[in-house]
N, C-alpha and C positions, 0 to 999 in steps of 0.2 A: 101414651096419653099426651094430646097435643101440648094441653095446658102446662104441664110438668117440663115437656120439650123446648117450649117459648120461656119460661122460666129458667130455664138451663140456658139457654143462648142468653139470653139477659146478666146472666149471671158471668158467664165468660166474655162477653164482653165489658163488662164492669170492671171483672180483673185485670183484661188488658188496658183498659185505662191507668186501673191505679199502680201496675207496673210499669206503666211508662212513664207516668207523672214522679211514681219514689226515683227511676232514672233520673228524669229533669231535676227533680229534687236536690239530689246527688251532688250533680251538676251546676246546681242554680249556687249551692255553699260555697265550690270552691272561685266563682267568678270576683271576680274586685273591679269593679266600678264607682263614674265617680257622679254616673246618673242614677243611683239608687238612692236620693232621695227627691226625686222629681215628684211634687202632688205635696212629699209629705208636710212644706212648710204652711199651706194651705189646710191640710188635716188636721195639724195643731191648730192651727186659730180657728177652724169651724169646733174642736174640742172646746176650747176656752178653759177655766177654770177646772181642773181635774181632780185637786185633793178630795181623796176619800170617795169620788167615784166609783162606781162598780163596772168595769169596761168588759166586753167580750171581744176580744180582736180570733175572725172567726176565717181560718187561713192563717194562722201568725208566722208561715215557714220559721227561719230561724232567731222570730225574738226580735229582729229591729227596732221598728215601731213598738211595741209590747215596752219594750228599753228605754224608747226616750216618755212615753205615755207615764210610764213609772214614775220614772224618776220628778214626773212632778207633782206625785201625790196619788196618783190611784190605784184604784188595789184591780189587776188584770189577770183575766183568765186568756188563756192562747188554745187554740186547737189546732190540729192540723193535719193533713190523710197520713204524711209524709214521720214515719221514724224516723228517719234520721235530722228530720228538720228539727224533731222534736227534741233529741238528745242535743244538737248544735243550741238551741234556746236556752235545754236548761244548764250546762256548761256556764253560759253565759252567770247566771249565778244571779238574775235580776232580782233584786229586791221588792217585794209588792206585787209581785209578776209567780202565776202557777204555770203548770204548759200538760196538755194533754193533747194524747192524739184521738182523731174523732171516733175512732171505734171505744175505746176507754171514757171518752168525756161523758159526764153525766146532768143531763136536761136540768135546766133552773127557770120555771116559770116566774116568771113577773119579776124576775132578779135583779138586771141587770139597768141600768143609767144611760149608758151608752155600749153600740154595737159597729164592729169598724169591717169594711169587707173591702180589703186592699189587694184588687188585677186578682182575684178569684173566680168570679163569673164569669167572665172572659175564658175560663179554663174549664166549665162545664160544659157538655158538648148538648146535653137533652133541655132542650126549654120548660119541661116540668120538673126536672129536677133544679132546675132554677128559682122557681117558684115555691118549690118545698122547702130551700133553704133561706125565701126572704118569711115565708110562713112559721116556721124552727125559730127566727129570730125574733121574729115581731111576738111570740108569746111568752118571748126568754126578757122580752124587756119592760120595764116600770110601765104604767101608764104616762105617758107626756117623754118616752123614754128616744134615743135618737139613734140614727143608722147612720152611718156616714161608709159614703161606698166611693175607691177611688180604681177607675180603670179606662183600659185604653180610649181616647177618642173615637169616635164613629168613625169618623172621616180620616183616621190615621193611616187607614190600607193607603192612600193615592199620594203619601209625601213617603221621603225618607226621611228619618231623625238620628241625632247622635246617638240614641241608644236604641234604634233597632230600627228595622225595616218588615212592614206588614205586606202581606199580599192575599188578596183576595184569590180564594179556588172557585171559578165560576160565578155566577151572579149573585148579589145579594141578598139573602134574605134571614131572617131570625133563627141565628145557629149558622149560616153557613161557615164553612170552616176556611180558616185564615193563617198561613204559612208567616211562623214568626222566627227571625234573625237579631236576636241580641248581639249586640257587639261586643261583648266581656263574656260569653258561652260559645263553645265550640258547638252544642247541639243546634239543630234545627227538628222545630217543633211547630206543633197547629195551636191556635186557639179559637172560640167562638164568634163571628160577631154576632153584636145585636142592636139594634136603635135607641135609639133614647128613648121613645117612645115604647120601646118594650118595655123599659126601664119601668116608666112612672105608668103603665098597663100594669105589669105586676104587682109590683111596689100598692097599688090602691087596691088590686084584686084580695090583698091578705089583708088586709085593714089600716096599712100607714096611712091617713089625711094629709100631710104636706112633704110637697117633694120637692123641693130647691135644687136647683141644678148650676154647677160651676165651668165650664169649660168653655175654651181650651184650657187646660194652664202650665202648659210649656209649647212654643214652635223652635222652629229651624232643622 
């Protein structure tokens, strides 16, 4: 049965994604850098006032952000593919702060204040499965509710940076895959690009009205 066949192929390879990404995962805890918080002092001030917020930090690997968002008053839900990110989180012992991985995590329409999606996208390889997860968010959140999404620059493949180096496989286009070099990880791994412009296409394809866009906000 073809249908059932393409379903199957669909299916294995989904797994090999999320076996490769629990590796990075892995991977990504035991790194120490002192570029992991590039964006986020920007992330706080587009938050602003957070007590008693309802946050989704949707990707929260292990609890960072979720940690400092807390600690200033809001009450944070974390997901993330990755078990072991999720155990490292909840270790972490945050106060105000729950942690679930996405297969466990259970849907909250109209719930949520604010939704944070920090270098996640960029990690999705299917451009509709992109859209499914600005869709998931935008019905998880308040009416007037906000998204704040921080990820690679566009234009990051053609520099090198202290914390990693991008390179484009072949020519550009929405999804193509891009060979990324952290300098605090031993692995070498792919990520997605896509345009800004795919960005604010999606983003109003599911119903967001305003898309404010920040960047650069770090060179060299």
């Amino acid at each position: 049965n073809e249908p059932t066949a393409t379903a199957g192929k669909e299916a294995d390879r989904t797994s090999r994604r999320k076996d490769q990404w629990l590796y990075l995962a892995t991977d990504y805890q035991r790194k120490n850098s002192h570029t992991d918080n590039i964006g986020y002092d920007k992330l706080m001030e587009l938050l602003g006032e957070c007590s008693s917020k309802r946050i989704l930090d949707y990707g929260c690997g292990s609890g960072n952000i979720a940690k400092a968002v807390a600690a200033k008053g809001a009450r944070v839900v974390g997901i993330d593919i990755s078990k072991e990110a999720i155990k490292a989180a909840e270790a972490k012992e945050i106060f105000g702060a729950s942690f679930s991985t996405t297969v466990d995590y259970e849907t909250r329409p109209n719930f949520y204040d604010v939704a944070m999606l920090n270098f996640v996208v960029c990690c999705v390889e299917d451009n509709r499965e992109v859209q499914n997860i600005f869709s998931r968010i935008y019905h998880q959140l308040k009416p007037g509710g906000q998204l704040l999404i921080l990820e690679s620059y566009p234009d990051s493949h053609l520099h090198n940076y202290v914390s990693m180096k991008r390179t484009a496989v072949g020519n550009l286009q929405e999804g193509t895959k891009v060979k990324v070099n952290l300098t605090c990880m031993e692995s070498t791994f792919y990520d997605y690009w896509r345009s800004a412009d795919f960005y604010l296409s999606s983003l109003s394809k599911v119903g967001f009205s305003s898309v404010d866009k920040f960047y650069p906000l770090a060179s060299g």
